[in-house]
Backbone bond lengths (Angstrom), bond angles and torsions (degrees), N, CA, C in turn:
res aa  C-N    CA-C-N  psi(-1)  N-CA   C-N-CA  omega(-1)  CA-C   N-CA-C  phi
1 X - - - 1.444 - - 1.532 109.74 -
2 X 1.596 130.04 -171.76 0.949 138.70 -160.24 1.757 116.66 -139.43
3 X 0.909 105.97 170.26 1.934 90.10 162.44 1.906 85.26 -141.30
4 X 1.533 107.91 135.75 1.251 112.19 162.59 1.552 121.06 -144.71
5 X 1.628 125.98 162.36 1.346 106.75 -178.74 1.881 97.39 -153.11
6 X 1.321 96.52 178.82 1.933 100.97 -161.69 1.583 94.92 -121.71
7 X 1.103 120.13 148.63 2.089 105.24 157.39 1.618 83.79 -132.05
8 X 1.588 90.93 161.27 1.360 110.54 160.02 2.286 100.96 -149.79
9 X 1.465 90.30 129.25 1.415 76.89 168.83 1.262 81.04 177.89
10 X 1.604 95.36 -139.91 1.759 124.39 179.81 1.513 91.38 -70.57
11 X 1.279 115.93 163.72 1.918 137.66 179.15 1.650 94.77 -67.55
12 X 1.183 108.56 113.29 1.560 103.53 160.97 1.356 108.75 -106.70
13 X 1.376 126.39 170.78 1.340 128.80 150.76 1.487 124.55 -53.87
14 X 0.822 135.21 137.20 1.764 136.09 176.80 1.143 116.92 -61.08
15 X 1.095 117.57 -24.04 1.868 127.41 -177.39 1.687 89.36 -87.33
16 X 1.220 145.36 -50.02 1.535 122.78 -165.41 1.600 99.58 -60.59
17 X 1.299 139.07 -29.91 1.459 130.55 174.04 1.595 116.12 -91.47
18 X 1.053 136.42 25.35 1.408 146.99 -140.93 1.867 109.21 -153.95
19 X 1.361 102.88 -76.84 1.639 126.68 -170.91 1.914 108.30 -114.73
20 X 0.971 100.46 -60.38 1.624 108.05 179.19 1.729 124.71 -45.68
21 X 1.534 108.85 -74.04 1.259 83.74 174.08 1.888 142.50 -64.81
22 X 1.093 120.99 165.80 1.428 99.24 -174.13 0.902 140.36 -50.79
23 X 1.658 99.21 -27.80 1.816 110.07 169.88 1.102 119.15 -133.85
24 X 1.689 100.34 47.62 1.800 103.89 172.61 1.433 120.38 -74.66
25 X 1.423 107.59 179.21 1.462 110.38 -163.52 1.011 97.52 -33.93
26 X 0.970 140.86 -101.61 2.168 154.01 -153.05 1.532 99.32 -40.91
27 X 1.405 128.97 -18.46 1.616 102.51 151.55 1.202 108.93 -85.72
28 X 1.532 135.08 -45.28 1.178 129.79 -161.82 2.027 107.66 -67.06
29 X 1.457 105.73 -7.25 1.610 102.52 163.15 1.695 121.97 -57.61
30 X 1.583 99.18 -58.98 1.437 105.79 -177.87 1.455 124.57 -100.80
31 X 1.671 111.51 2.38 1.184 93.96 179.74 1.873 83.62 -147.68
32 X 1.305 111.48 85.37 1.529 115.14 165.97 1.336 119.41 -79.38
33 X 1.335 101.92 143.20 2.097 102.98 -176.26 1.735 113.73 -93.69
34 X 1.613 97.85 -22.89 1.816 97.70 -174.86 1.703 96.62 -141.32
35 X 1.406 110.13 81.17 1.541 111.45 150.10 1.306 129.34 -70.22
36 X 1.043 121.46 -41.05 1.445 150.19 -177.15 1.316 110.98 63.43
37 X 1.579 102.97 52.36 1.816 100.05 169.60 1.862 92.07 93.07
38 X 0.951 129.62 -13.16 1.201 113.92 164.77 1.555 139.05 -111.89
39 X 1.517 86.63 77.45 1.580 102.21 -177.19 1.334 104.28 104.14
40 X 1.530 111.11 165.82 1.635 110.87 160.06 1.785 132.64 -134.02
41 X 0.921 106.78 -11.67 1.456 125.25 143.73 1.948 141.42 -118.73
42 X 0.800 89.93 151.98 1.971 61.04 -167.65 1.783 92.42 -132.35
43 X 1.810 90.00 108.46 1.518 114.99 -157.13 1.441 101.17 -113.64
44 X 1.845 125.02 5.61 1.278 117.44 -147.60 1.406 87.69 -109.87
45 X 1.339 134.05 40.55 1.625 119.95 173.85 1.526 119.17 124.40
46 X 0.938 106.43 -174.29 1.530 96.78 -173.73 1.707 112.60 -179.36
47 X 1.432 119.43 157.11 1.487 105.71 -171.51 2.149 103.35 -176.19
48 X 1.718 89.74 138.67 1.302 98.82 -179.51 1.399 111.89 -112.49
49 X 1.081 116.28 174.23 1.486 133.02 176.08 1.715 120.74 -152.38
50 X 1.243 113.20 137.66 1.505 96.91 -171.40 1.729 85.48 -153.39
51 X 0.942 88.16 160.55 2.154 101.84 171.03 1.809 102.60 -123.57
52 X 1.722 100.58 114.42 1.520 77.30 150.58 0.954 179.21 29.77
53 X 1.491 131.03 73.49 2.076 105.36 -161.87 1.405 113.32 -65.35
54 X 1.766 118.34 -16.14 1.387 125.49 -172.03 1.510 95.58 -96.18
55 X 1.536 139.15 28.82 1.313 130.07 -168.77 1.585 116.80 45.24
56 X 1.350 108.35 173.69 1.155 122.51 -178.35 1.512 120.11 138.24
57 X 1.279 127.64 -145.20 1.027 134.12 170.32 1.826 111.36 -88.48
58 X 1.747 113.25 154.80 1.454 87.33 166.23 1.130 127.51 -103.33
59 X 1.605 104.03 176.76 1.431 109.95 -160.61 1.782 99.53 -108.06
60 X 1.602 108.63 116.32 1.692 110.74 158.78 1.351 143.58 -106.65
61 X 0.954 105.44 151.27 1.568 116.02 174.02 1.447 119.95 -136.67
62 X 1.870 101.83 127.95 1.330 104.07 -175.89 1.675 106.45 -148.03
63 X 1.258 95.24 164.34 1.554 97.16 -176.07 1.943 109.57 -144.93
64 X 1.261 131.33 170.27 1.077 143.13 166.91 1.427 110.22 -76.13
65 X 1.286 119.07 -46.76 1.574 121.57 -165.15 0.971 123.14 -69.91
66 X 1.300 150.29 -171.36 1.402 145.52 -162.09 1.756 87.93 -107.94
67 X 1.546 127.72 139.13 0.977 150.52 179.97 1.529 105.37 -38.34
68 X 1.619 110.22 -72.12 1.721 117.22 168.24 1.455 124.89 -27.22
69 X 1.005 125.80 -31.11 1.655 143.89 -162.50 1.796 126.88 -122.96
70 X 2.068 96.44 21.42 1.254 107.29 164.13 1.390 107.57 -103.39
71 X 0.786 151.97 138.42 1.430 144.19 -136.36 1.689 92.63 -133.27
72 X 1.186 120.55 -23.18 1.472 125.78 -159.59 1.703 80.85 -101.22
73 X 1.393 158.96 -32.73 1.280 162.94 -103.61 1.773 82.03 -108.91
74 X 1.506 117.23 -80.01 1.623 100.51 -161.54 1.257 135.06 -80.86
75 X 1.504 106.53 -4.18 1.676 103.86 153.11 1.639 110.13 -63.32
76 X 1.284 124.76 -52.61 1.112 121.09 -168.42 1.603 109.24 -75.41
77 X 0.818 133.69 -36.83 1.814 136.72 -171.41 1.943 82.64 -49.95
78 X 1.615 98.46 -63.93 1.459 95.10 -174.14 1.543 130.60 -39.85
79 X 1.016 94.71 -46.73 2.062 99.65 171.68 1.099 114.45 -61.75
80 X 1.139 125.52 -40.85 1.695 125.26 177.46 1.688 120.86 -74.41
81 X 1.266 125.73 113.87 0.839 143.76 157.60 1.419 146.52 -62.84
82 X 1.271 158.83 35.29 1.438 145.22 -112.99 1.889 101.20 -127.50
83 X 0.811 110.74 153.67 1.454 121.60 170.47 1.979 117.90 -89.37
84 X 1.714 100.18 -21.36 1.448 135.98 -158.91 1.187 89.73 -137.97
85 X 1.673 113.23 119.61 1.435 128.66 178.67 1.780 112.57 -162.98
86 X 1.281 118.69 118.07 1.470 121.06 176.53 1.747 94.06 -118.42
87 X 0.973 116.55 156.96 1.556 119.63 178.41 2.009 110.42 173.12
88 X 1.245 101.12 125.02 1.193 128.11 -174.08 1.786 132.30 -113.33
89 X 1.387 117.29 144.24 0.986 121.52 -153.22 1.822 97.98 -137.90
90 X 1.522 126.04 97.85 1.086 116.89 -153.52 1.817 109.23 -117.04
91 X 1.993 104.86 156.27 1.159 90.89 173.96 1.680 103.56 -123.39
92 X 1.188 116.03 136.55 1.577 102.97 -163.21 1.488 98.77 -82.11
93 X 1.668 94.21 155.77 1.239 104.75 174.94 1.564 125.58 -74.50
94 X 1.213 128.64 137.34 1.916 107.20 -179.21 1.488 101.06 -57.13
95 X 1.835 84.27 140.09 1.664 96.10 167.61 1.292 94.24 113.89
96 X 1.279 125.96 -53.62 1.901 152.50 -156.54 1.385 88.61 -64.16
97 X 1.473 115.24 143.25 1.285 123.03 170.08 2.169 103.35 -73.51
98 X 1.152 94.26 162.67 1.576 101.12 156.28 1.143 111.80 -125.85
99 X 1.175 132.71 110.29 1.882 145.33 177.21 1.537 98.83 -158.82
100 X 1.263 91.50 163.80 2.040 96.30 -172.79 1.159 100.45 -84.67
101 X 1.305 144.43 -14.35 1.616 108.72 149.14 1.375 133.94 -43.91
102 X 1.019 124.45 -54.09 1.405 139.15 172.63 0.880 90.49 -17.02
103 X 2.220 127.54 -82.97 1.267 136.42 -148.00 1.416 114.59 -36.95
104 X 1.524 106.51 131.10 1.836 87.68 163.60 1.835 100.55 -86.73
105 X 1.402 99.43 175.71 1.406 137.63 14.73 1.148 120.81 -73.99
106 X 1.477 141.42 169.38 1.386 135.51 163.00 1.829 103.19 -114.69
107 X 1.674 111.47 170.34 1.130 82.37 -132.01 1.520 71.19 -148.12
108 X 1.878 122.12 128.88 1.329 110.61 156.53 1.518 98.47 -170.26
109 X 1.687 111.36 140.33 1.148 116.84 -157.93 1.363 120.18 49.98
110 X 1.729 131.53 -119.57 1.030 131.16 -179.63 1.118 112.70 -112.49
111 X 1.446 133.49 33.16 1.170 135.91 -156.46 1.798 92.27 -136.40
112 X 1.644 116.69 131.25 0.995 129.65 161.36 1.655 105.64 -112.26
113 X 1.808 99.42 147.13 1.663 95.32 -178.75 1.877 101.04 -143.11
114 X 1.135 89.51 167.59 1.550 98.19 -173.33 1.320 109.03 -146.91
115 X 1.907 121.39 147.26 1.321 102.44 161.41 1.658 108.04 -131.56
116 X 0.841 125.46 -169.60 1.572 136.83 -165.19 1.492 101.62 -168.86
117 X 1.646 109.66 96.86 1.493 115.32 156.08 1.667 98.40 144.94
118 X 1.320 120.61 -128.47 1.370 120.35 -140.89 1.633 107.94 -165.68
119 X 1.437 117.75 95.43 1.888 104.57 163.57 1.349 98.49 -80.47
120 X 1.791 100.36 109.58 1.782 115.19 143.28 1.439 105.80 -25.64
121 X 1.263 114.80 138.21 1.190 115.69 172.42 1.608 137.01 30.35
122 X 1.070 93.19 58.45 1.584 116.45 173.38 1.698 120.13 -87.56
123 X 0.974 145.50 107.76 2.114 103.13 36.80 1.664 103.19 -90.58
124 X 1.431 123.20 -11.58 1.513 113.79 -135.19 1.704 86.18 -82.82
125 X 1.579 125.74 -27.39 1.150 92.34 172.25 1.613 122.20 -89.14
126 X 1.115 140.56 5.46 1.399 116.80 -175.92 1.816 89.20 -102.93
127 X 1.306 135.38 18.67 1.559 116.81 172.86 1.450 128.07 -81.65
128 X 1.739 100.15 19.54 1.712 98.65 158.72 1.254 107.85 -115.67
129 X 1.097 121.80 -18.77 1.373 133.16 177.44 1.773 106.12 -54.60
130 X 1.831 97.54 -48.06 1.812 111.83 -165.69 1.518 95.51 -76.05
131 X 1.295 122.85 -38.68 1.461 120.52 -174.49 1.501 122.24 -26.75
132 X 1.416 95.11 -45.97 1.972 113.14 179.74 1.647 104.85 -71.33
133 X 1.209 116.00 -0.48 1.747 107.25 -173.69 1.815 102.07 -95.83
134 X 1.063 110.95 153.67 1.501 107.60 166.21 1.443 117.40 -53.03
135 X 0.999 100.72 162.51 1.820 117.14 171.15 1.570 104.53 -45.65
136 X 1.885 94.68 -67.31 1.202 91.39 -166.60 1.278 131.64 -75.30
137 X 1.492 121.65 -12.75 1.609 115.82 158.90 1.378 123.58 -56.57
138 X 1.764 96.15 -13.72 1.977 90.16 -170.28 1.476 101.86 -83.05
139 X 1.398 113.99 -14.05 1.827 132.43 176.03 1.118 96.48 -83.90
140 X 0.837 156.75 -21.13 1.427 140.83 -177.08 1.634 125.23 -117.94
141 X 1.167 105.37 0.28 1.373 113.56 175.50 1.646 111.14 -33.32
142 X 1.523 128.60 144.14 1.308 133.96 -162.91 2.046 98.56 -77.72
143 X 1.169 110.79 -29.55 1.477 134.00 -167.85 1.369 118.34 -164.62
144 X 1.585 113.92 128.02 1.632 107.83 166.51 1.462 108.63 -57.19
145 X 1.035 105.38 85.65 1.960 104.36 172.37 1.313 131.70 -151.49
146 X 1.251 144.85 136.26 0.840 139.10 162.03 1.597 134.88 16.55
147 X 1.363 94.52 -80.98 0.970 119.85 -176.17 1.425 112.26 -76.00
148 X 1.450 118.26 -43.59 2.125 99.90 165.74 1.438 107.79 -72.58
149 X 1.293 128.15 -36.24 1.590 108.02 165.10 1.734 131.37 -24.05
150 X 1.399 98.25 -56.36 1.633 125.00 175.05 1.594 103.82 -58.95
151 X 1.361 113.68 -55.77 1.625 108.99 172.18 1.582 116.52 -66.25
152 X 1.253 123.37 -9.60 1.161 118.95 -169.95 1.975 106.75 -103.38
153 X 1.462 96.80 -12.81 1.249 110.99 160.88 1.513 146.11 -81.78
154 X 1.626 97.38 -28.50 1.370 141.85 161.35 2.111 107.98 -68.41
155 X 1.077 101.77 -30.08 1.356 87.85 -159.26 1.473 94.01 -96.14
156 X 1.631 126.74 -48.49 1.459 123.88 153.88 1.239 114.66 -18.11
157 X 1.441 130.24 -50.31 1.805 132.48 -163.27 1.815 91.44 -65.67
158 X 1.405 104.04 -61.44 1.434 117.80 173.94 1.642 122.38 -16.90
159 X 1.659 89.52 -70.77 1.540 101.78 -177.83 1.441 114.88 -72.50
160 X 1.067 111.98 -12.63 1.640 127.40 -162.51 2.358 92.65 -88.47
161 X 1.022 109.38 -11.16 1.682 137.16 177.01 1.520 84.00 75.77
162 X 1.471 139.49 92.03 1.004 146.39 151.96 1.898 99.57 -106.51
163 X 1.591 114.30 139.39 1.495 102.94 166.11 1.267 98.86 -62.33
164 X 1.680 110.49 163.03 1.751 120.36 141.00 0.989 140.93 -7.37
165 X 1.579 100.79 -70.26 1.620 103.29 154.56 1.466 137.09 -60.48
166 X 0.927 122.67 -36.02 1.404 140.69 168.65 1.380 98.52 -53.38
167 X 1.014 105.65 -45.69 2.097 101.99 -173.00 1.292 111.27 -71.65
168 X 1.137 101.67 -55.13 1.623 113.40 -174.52 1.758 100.14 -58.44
169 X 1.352 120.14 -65.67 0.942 132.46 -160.99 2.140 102.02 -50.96
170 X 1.210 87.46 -53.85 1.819 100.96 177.68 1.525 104.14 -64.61
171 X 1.135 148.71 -23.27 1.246 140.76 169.53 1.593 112.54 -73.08
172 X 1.302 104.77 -61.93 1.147 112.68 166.50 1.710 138.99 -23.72
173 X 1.527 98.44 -46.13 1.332 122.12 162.72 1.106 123.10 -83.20
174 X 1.861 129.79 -35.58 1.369 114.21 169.00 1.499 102.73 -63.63
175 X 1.536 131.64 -60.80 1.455 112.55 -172.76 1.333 131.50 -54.61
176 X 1.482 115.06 -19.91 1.732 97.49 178.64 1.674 104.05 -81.61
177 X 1.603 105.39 -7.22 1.859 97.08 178.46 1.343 109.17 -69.44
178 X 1.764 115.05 -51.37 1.938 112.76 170.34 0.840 111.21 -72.36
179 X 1.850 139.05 -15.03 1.386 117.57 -169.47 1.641 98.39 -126.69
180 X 1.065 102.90 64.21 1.949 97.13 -179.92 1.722 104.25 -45.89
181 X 1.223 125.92 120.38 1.279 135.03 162.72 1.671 123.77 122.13
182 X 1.691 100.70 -17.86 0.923 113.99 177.41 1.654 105.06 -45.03
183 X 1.741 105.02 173.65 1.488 104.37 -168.41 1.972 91.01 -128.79
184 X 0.605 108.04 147.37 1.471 97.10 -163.75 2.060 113.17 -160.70
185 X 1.636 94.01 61.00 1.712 98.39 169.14 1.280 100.39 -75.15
186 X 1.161 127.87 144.98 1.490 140.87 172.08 1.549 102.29 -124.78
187 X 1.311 112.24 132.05 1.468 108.33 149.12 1.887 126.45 -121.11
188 X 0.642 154.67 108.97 1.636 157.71 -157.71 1.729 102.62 -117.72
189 X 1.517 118.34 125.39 1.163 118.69 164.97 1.404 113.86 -122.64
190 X 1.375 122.25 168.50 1.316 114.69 156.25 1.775 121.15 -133.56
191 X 1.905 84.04 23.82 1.464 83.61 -178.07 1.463 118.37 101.37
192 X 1.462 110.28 -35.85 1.442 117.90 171.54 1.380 117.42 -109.20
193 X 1.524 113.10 -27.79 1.561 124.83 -170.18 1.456 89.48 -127.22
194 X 1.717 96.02 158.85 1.411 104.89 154.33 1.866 94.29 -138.00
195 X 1.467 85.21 129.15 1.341 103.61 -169.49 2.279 88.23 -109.98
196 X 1.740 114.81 120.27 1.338 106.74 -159.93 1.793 92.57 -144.61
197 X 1.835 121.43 137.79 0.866 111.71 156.90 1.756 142.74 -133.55
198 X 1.058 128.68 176.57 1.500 111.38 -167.04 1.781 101.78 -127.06
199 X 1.259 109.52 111.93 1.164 131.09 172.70 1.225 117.87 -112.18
200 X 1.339 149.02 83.46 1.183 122.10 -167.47 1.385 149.79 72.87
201 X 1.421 106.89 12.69 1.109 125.45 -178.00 1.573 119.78 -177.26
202 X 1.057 130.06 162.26 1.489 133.36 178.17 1.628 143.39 -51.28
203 X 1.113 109.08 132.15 1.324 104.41 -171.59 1.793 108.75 -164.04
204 X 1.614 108.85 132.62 1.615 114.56 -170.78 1.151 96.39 -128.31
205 X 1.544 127.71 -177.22 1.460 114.62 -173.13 2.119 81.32 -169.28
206 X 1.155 107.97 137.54 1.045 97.63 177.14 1.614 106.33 -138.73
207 X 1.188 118.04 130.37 1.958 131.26 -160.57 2.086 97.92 -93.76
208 X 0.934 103.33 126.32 1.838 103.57 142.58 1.521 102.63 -118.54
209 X 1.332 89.82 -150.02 1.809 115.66 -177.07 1.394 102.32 -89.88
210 X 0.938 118.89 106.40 1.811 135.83 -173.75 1.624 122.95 61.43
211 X 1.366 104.01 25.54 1.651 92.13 171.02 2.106 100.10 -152.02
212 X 0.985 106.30 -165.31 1.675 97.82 -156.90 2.034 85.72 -173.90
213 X 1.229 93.97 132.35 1.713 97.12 -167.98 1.559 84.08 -155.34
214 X 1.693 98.27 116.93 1.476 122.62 -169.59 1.687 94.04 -98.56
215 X 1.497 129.97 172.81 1.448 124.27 165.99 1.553 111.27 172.79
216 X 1.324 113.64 128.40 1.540 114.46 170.80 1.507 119.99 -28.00
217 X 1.915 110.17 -44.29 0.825 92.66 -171.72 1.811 91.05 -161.52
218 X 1.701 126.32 141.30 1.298 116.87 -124.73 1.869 76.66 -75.26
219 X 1.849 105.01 159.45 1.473 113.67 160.28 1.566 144.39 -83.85
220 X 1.448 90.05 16.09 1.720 120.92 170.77 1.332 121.37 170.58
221 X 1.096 120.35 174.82 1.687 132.89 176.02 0.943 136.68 -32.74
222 X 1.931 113.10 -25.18 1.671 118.13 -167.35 1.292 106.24 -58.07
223 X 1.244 88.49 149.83 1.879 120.57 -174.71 1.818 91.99 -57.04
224 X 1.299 118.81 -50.17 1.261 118.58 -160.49 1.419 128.09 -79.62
225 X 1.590 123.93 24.99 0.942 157.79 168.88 1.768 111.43 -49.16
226 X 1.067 135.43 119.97 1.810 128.98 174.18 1.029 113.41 -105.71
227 X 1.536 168.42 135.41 1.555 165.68 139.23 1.472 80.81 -71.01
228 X 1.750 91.59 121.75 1.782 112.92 164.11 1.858 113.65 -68.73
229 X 0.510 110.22 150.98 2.061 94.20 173.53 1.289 95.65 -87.01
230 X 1.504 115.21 179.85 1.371 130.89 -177.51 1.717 103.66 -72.58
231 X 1.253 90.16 169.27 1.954 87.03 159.39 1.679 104.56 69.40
232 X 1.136 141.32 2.82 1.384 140.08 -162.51 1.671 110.48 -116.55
233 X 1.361 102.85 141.43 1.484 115.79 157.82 1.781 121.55 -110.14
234 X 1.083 110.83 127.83 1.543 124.82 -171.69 1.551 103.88 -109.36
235 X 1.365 93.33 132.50 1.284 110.45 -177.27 1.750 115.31 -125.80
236 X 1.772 116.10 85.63 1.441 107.16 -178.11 1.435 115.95 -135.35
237 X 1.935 93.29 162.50 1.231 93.22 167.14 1.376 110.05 -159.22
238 X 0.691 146.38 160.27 1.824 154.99 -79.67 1.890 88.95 -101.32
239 X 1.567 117.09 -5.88 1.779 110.36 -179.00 1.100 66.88 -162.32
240 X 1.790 139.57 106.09 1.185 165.77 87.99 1.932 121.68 165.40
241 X 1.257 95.79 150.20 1.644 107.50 -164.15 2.175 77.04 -141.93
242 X 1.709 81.20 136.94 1.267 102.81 169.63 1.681 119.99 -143.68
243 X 1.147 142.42 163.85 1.348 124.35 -143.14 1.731 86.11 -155.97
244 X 1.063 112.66 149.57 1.794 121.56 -168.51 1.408 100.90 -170.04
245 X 1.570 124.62 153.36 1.307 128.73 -136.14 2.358 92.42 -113.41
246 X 0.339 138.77 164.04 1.690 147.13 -162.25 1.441 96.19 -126.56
């Protein structure tokens, strides 16, 4: 499994969601509180995403190594600022390569994506699902994995003019039909939305006054912390979060 999380608000620094809070990403690498049986540190890579304060396209960074052991990571998290931030902390699946492709985020047009969990029986079950994708996305996949499969399925719905939700939501449902058990949090941004789901695994989301910070698992103590239920699609952005059943 993985630990991953979304912000939308005012520009923070990258290190307060990263290094700073008590249990930001880079604790939640080596010392996670709710895997649920999947895995127990997640040492296989790691990867950010941020947009711009002047807009644009986003900007990533990813690596193979375990998050703790980039040495160049918290000077720089610190300089960067973003209002728009997805960033991930991964544990590979056996079998799964480890190389920084793998890492999410994954990354096309303005859309950053992430997953958190496991296709049962991968590849052999999602190859009717992939059948409908072009040739050349199945050539170009970022990593034989899981998890870019799912983005590469997600982004078809996309181009195909499906909303966000609709994509996410429609992927979501063809794989738990071939892959009954699969675990399947999704998160998808585009910088303005975070379109996020809970399959099988964890997910909190915590609101102030203009910003909205989604996360496997919350990044400190505040009282104002939510556990999403299972089975749910979340729909937020920086002054509203809405919740709908999968």
């Amino acid at each position: 499994m993985c630990r991953h999380l979304a912000y939308l608000g005012p520009p923070v620094p990258l290190s307060s969601l990263l290094f700073d809070a008590a249990h930001g990403l880079a604790h939640q690498a080596w010392a996670p509180r709710d895997m649920r049986g999947g895995g127990t540190i997640n040492a296989d890579g790691f990867g950010a995403g941020w947009y711009p304060a002047a807009g644009g396209e986003p900007i990533r960074y990813r690596s193979a190594m375990p998050i703790w052991s980039d040495a160049a990571l918290p000077g720089l998290s610190a300089s960067v600022h973003s209002g728009a931030v997805l960033a991930a902390v991964r544990s590979a699946t056996v079998g799964m390569p480890v190389v920084e492709t793998a890492a999410a985020p994954f990354l096309h047009d303005r859309w950053l994506f992430s997953h958190n969990g496991v296709v049962r029986g991968f590849p052999g079950a999602l190859a009717s699902l992939a059948a409908a994708l072009p040739v050349e996305d199945l050539l170009t996949l970022d990593a034989p994995t899981d998890s870019a499969a799912l983005f590469a399925l997600v982004r078809h719905q996309l181009r195909a003019g499906k909303t966000a939700e609709e994509a996410i939501a429609g992927v979501v449902s063809g794989v738990s039909a071939t892959s009954p058990g699969s675990r399947l949090n999704l998160i998808l941004t585009d910088g303005e939305r975070i379109i996020a789901t809970t399959v099988g695994h964890s997910l909190s989301v915590r609101t102030t006054a203009g910003s909205v910070l989604v996360a496997s698992e919350p990044l400190d103590d505040h009282p104002g912390w939510q556990p999403i239920p299972d089975h749910r699609l979340l729909i937020a952005t920086p002054s509203d979060v809405t919740l709908g059943e999968l």
